[in-house]
N, C-alpha and C positions, 0 to 999 in steps of 0.2 A: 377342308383338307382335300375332296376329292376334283375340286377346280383344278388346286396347286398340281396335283397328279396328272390329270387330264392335261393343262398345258406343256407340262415339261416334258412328261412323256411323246405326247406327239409331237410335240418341235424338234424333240432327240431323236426318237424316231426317224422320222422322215430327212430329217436332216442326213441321217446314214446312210438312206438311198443315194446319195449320191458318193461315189467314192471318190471324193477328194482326198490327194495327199500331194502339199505343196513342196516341189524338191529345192527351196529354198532353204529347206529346214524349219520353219514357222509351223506350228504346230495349227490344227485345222479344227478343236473343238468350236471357238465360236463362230468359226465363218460357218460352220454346219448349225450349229445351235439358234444362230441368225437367221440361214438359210432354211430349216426346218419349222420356225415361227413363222417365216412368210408365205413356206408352202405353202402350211395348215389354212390359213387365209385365201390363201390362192384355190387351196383344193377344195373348198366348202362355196367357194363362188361360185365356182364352175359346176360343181354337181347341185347345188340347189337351186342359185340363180339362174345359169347357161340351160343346163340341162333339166332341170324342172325336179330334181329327183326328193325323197319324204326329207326329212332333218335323219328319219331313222336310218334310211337307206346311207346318208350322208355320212352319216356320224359310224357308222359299218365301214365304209368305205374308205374314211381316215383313217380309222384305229386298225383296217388291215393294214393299210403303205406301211403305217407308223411299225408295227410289229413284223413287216415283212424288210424294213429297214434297220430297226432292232436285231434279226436275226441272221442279216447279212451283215453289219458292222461285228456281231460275232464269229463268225466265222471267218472275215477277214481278221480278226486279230488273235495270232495261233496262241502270242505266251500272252506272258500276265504284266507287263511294262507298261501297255497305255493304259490299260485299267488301274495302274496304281497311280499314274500322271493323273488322271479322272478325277481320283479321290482326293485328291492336294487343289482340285481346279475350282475356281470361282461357281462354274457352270454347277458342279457339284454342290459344294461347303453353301452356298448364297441358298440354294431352293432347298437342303438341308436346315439351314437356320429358318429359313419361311416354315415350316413342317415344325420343326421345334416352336415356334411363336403361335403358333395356334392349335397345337394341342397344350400346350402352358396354358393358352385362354380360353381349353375348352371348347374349341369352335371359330367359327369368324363368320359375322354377320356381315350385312352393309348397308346401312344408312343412307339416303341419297343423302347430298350436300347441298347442288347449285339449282337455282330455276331453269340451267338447260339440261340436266340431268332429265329433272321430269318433264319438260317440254318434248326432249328428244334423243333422248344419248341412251337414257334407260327405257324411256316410253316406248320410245320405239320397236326394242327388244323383244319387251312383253308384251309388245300388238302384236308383233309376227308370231311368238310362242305361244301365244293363247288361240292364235285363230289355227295355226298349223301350218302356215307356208307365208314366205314371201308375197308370194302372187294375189291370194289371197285378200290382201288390207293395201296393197304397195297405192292402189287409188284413193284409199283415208287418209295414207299417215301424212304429217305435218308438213314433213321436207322428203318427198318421195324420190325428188332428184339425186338427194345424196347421196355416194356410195356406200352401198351396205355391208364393208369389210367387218368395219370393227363393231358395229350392231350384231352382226352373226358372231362373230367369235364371242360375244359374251354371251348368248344365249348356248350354244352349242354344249358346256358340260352341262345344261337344264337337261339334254334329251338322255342324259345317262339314267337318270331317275324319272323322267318322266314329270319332275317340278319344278318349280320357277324358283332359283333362289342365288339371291342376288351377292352371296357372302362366295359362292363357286367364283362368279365373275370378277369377287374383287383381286381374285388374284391374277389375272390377265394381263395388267401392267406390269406388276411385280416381275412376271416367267420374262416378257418381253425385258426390260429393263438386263436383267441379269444377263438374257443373250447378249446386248451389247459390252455388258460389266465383262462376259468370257470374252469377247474380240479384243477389248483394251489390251486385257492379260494377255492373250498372244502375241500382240504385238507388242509391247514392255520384255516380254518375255528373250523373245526374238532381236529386238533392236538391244537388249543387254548381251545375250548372248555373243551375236555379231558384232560390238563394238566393245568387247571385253573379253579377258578370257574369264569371266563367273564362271564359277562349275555350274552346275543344272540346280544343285540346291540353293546354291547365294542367289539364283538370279531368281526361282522363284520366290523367295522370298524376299527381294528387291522389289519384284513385281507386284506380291501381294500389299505391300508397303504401298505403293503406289496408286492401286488402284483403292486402297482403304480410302488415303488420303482423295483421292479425285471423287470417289463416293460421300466421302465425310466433307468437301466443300461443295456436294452438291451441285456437281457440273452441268449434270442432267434431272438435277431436283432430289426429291427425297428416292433411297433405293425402294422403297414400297410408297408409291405415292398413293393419297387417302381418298382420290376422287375417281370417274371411270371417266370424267371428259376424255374429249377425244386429243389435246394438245401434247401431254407427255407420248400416248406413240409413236404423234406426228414426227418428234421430238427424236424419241428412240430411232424410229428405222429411217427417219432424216442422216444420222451419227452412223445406224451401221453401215449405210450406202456409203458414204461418205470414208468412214473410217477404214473399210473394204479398198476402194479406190485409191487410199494412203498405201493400205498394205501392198497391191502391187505397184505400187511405184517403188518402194522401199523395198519391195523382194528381188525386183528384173525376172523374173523368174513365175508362171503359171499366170502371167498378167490378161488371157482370154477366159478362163475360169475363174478368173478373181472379178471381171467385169462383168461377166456371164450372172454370179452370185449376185453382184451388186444391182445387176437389171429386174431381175426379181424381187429384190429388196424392193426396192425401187416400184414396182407393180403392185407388190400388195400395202406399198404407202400410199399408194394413190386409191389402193380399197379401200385406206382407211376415211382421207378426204382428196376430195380432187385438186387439193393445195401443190400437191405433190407435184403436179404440172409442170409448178416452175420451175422444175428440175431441166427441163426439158432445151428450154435456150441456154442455162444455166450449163448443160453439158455441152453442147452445142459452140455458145460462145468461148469456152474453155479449152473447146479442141481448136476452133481457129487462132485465141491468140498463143498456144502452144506451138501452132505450126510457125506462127509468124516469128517467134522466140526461134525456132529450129534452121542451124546453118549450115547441117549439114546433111546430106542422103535424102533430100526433100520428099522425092516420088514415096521413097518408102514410108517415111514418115505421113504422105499422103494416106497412104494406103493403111496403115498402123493406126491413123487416128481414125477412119474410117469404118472401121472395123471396130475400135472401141466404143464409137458412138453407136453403132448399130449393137453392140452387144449391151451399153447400158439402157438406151430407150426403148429397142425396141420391145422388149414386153412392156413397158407400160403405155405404150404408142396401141399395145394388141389390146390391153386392158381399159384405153380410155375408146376405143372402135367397142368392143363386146357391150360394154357399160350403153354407152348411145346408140347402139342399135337393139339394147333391151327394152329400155324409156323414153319416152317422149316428153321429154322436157320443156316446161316451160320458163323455167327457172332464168332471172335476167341476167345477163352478163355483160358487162362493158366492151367485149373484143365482138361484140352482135348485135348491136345498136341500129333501130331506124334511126332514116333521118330527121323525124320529128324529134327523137329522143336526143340525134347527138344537137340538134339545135338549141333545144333545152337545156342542155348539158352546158352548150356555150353559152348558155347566158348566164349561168352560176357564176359566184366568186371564187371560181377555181383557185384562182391566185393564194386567194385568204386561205382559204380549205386547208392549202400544200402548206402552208406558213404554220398552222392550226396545227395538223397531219406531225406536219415532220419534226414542228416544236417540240410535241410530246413524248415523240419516239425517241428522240435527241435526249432530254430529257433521264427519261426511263432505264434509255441503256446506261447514260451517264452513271445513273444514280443504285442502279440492281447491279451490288457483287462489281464493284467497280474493279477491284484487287483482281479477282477470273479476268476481266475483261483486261486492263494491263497484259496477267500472263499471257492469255491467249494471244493477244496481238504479237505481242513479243515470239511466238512461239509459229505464228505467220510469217515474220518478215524472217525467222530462220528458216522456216522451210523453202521461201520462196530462196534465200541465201544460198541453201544447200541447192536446189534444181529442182525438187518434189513439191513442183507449183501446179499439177492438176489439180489435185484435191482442196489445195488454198483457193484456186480460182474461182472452181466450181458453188466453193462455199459463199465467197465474197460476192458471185453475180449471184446466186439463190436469195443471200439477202435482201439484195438491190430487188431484185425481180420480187421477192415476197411485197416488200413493204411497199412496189409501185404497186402492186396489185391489189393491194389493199387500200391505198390512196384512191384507187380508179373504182371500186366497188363504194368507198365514201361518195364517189362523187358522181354514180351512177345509179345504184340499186340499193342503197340502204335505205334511202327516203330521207326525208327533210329534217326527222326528229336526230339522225345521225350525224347527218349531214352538218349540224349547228353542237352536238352532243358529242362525237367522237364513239364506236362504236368500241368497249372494250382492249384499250389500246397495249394496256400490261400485257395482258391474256396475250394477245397476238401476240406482240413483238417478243416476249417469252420465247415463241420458238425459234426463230434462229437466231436469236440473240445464247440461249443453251445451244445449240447448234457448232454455235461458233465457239463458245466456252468448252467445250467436249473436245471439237479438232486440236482448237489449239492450245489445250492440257499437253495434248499427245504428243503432237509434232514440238512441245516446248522442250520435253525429255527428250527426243531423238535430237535435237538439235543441242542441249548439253550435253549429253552423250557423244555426238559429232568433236565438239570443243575439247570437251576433257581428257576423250581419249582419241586422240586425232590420224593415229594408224590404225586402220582397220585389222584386225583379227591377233595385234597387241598391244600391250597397255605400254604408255609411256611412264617415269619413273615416278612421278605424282600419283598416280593413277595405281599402279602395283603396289606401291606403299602403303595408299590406302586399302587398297582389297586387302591384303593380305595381313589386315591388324585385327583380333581378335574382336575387337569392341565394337568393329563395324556389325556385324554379326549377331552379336549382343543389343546393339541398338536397334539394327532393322527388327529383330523379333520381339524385343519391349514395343516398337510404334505396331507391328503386328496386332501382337496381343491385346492392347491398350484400344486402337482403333477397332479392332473385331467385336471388342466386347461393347463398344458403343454403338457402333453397327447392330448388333442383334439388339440392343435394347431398344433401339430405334424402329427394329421390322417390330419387335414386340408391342411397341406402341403405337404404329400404324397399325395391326392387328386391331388391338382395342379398339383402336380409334374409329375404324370401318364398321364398326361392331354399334358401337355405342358414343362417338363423336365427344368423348369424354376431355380428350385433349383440346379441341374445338371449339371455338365461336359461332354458332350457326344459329341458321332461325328457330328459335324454339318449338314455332307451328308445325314443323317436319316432325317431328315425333309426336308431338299432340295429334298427327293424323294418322300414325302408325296407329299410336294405341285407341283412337277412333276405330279404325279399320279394325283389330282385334275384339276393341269391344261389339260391338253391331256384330261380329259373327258370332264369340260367345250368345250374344242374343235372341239369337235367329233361331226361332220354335213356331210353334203353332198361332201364340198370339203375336208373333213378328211380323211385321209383311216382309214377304220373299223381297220385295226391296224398298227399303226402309229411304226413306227421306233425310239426310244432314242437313242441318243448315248451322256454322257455325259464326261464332260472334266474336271478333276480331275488332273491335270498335277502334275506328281512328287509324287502322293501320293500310295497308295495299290487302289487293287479293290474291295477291300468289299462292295463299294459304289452299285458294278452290285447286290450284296445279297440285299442291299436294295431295289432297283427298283424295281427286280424280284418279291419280295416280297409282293410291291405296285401292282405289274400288275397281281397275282396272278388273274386267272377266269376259269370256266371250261362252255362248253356247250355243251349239249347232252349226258352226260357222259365222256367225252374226256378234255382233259385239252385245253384251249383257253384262251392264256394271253391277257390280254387290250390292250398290248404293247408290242411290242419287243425291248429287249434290247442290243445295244451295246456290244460285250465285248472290245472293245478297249478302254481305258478312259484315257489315258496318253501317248502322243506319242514323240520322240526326235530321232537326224539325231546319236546321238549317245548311248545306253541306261545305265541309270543312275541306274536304279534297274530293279529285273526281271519284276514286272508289266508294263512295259512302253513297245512300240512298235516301233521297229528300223524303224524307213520312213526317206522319202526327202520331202521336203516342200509339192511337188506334190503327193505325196504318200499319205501324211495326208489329202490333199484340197481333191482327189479320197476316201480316207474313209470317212470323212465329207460327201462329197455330197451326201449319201447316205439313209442321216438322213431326218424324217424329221421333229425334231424337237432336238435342240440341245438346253442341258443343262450346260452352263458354271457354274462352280464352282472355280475352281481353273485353274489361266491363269499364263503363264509366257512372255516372250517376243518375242522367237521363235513361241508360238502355235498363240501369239496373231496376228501376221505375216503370218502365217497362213488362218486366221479366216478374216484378209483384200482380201483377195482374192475371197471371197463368200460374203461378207456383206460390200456393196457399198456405207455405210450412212457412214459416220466419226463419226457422232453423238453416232450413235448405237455403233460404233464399242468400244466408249472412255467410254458405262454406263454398259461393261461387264465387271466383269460377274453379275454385278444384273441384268439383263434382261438376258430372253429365246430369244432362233433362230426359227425358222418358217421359213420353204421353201414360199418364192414368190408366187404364186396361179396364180396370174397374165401372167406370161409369161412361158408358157408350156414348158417344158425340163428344165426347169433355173435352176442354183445351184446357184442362189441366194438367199441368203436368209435376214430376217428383225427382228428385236427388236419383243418382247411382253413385258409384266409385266409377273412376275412372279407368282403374287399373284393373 
């Protein structure tokens, strides 16, 4: 509960510091709600990373803007009107229902899920919180070149209490998500309003109708997504830049602070990863074919486009200069290649690669949510129809430029095993593939809205006929009511789900190392060693299961990294080897790496190891209840490699 608080609070927060109010009429909670989620991001860069300052000093210094933004949005607002708009508002009712679904479950845990979680998404986190600073570990960690936006923002509500807990962080996506869930609503809101005469209550609840639905088809994935990868944010503040950049096109009205917001977006997407880049020709090439489309008042329009590309890149243009003059990176890139390297390059089957490449991607999008993809397109060639083709543009060259970039990184820097394997290709194209499923939901309603009601600011007789029938009324609040309450059961079972992966298919070893981890500290007394040795037995399987443990044992003290535990890396042993992860021994081989432990984790046994495992563990009993029981060294008889049964739990 106190992550859920911590996020929303300072997104709203700071979001206030700035006094937006669009004289369009479009109301301004999520372009703040957005725009104070990327602060936060922005403002923790700067003071930990730029400026070197503690997490404590940091985390001070957010939650004053945040409440010095808080206390200026009050006082700008004398009566009680937009506080009552607040409470009917997505921004509100969404982190509302989050709050409700985890006091319902008592709490929210979180489970890692993927092997990059614990490689790096989460690892990373708690290297930097356990030792106390960035600076600190930034020469250990794994992928030190990455940008460290969304690594800090998950650690950052740890520094309220002072401990690591990973059930704070799952709600990170969540807060993000709903910021963009509030920008839809404003503009639904707003494009009803302007192209109808709704009163203020029909059209919110036209709105909230809409965004149910665009939530419940999962435009942008689930409203509480169950993992911390990094691809749903990319995802998220990809749509609010983007959907920002719709808004002022669709307003004519506050179009420098509507780009302004979105360049910041924009900034702290590229803290999340440096994918964000390709934003960059993406805007770029969007402002020139814009001019080329323009036939009339060129100079100004010169100078108009100009103006908005300096206001959407240049923060992220400031953000990728701070970044690389922080690091020294070695990390490979395809746009930095010697010429030994692009030689090599040319002698690949680049040809095959792209056929390979783009087969799949081709493919995938075909095949994921085809129905979205219809709409969406459809919902493009209207905008492009109507004249609101920067943000179509922008979106359609992000694509192109995403998925070159990633063809050029196969056929550069993945290495050979990709290079023939495909590196993840769902995952990827995922993002703007939802990207592109998010804009063109949006622009599909303003472009029926265009059609149905075809004079601006009155309805034609089709159009009044229908508003003004009772049942429409009656129906928009039955789809209301009906999708809300699937919605909350859905946060509710992402809830669980983070908690306890109950919904889920995952590897079973990821909890077998949690409660590893529990047990061995339960354990830890006087005849414990301060660090106890795992070695667990996974026979026949990979060793992902060591990324697990390691994971679990994660500890640092004094500044120096100090695992709880040491891990094994043998977990699958045979007299003859059956895959590269197993380890060629003789019975005696493996009883000598055994004995070494002292505490063994069985998971997965087969008949030789179990053969094995009778040569140390003298109970019959014990030997016939593994692998649900842990091993433990004897205590009893000094030198023994005997060892006995525990529970596991």
């Amino acid at each position: 509960m106190l992550g859920l608080i911590y996020y929303s609070l300072i997104a709203a927060g700071l979001g206030c510091l700035a006094p937006i109010s669009l004289r369009s009429g479009m109301a301004a909670t999520g372009i703040r709600f957005s725009l104070g989620y990327a602060l936060m991001v922005i403002v923790v860069y700067v003071s930990h990373i730029l400026l070197g300052l503690s997490f404590g000093i940091t985390l001070a210094v957010t939650m004053a803007l945040s409440v010095a933004g808080i206390v200026a949005e009050t006082r700008r607002q004398g009566g009680h009107s937009a506080w009552r708009e607040l409470v009917v508002h997505p921004a509100f009712i969404l982190i509302l229902a989050g709050a409700g679904a985890i006091a319902l479950n008592g709490g929210i845990g979180y489970l890692p899920y993927g092997n990059d979680e614990f490689s790096h998404w989460l690892a990373t986190p708690q290297i930097i919180h356990l030792s106390g600073s960035w600076a600190a570990v930034v020469d250990t960690l794994v992928l030190p070149f990455y940008t460290p936006g969304w690594q800090l923002t998950l650690l950052m509500p740890w520094q309220l209490l002072g401990n690591e807990d990973l059930g704070m962080s799952a709600a990170a996506p969540f807060v993000l998500h709903v910021t963009v869930i509030a920008l839809v609503y404003d503009i639904v809101v707003f494009q009803l309003r302007q192209r109808t005469q709704m009163t203020q209550v029909l059209a919110t609840l036209a709105a909230w109708a809409f965004v149910l639905l665009f939530m419940t088809a999962e435009a942008m994935g689930r409203l509480w997504t169950y993992t911390l990868l990094i691809e749903q944010p990319q995802i998220y503040s990809y749509v609010a830049v983007l959907l920002t950049v719709y808004a002022a096109q669709s307003s004519e009205q506050n179009r420098k602070t509507l780009y302004g917001v979105a360049g910041i977006i924009l900034a702290s997407a590229y803290l999340y990863k440096a994918a964000a880049m390709t934003f960059i020709p993406a805007v770029i090439g969007a402002a020139c074919i814009v001019l080329l489309l323009q036939k009339k008042n060129f100079q100004d329009q010169i100078k108009d486009n100009l103006v908005m590309t300096g206001l959407l890149v240049g923060p992220i243009l400031i953000a990728i200069y701070s970044w690389s003059a922080t690091i020294q990176s070695s990390a490979c890139s395809p746009f930095s290649l010697s010429s030994a390297q692009i030689d090599q390059v040319a002698s690949l089957d680049w040809t095959g690669l792209a056929v390979r490449f783009f087969s799949e991607v081709g493919t995938y999008v075909v095949g994921y949510k085809s129905v979205l993809t219809v709409a969406a397109s459809l919902g493009f060639i209207g905008a492009f129809a109507l004249g609101k083709y920067r943000a179509a543009l922008m979106t359609i060259l992000l694509f192109a430029g995403y998925l070159l970039a990633l063809y050029l990184y196969h056929l550069t820097c993945l290495g050979s095993y990709y290079f023939e394997q495909l590196a993840s290709i769902p995952r990827f194209t995922r993002v703007p593939l939802q990207v592109f499923h998010a804009l063109g939901l949006v622009m599909l309603l303003d472009v029926a809205l265009s059609i149905f009601f075809r004079t601006k600011g009155s309805l034609n007789d089709a159009g009044g006929n229908l508003l003004g029938r009772s049942w429409v009324m009656t129906g928009l609040a039955a789809v209301v009511i009906i999708l809300g309450i699937w919605q909350a059961r859905q946060i509710h079972n992402t809830v669980i789900d983070t908690t306890t992966r109950a919904h889920q298919s995952i590897d079973p070893r990821i909890n077998e190392m949690r409660m590893a981890a529990n047990k061995i500290e339960a354990l830890r007394d006087n005849t414990f060693p301060d660090t106890p040795v795992l070695t667990i037995l996974s026979q026949g399987d990979d060793n992902a299961v060591i990324d697990y443990a390691r994971f679990f044992a994660m500890g640092y003290e004094d500044g120096k990294r100090a695992p709880r535990f040491l891990v094994s890396y043998e977990t699958s042993w045979a007299p003859d080897k059956k895959n590269v992860w197993q380890t060629q021994a003789s019975m005696d081989e493996a009883v000598q790496y055994l004995s070494r432990s002292d505490i063994i984790w069985p998971i997965a046994l087969d008949p030789w190891l179990t053969d094995v495992l009778a040569q140390i563990v003298p109970d019959a009993e014990c030997l016939n209840s593994l692998p649900d029981k842990a091993l433990i060294r004897e205590t009893s008889r000094p030198g023994s490699i005997r060892y006995q049964c525990i529970d596991k739990h």
